[in-house]
N, C-alpha and C positions, 0 to 999 in steps of 0.2 A: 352047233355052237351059236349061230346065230339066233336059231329060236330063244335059247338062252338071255342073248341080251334083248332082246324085243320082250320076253315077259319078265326081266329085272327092270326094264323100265317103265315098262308098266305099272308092276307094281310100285316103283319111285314116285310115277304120275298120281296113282289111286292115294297113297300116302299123302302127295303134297297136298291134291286137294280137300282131304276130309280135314286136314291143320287148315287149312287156311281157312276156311267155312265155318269153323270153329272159333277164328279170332275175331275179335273185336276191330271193327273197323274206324280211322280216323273219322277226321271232319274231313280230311283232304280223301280218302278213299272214299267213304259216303259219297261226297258230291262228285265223284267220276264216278261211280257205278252207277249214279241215279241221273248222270249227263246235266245236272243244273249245278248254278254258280255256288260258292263255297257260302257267300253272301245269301242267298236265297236259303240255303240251310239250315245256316244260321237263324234266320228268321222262321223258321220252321220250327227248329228247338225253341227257342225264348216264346210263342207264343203255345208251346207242347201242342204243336200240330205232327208230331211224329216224336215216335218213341227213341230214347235216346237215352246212354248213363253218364253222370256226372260223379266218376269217384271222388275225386278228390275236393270238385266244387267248383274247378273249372276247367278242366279239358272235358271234352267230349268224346263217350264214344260211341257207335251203333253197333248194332244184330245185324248180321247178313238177312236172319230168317225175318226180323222186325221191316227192313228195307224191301221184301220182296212183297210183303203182305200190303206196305203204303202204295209200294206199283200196283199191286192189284188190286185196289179199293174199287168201287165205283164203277163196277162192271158195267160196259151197257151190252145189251143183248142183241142179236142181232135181228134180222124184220121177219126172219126164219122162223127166229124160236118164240117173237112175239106172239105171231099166226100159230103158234102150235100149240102157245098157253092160251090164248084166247078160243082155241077151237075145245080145250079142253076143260074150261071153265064154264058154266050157262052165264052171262050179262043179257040184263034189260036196258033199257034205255029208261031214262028218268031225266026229262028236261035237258035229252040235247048228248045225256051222259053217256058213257058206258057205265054201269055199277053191277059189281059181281054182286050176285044173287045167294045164298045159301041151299039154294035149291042143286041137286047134282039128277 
C-alpha cells in the first residue's frame, strides 16, 4: 500500500513539472528564476536584449527554455580545456601573436 502512494505521487510530481515548464512565465517569475530585479528585466525586454512575448502589447511573458539559453550565453571555458584546444590546434606566433595556422 505504501509503494502505491509513493509512485501516485510521483507520478503527481512528474505531471506537475512538465505543465509547469510548459507555461509561460511572468515578468515577476522571469526575474526570480533569473535572481535579478524585475527592473533590470524590464530593461532587458525594451532594449530586446532577451527574448520575450508581448501578446497583447503590453504584458510580458517568457520561455522557460528562452531564460535558460540567456543563463547559458557566453560560456567561458575553463584553463583545462583552453590547454587542450590549444594543444590540438598548430598556432605560430606572428608579432607577439598566437594565430592558428591552417596547417594540421
Amino acid at each position: 500500500m505504501q509503494r502505491n502512494n509513493i509512485g501516485e505521487s510521483l507520478r503527481r510530481i512528474e505531471e506537475l513539472l512538465v505543465s509547469q515548464s510548459m507555461k509561460p512565465m511572468t515578468l515577476d517569475e522571469a526575474a526570480s528564476y533569473l535572481h535579478i530585479s524585475k527592473s533590470y528585466l524590464y530593461r532587458l525586454t525594451s532594449k530586446s536584449l532577451i527574448p520575450h512575448y508581448k501578446p497583447g502589447g503590453k504584458k510580458i511573458f517568457f520561455d522557460k527554455n528562452d531564460l535558460d539559453h540567456y543563463i547559458l550565453r557566453n560560456r567561458v571555458r575553463s584553463v583545462e580545456e583552453i590547454r587542450e584546444g590549444f594543444k590540438e590546434k598548430k598556432y605560430t606566433k606572428l608579432a607577439g601573436k598566437n594565430v592558428l595556422t591552417n596547417e594540421r
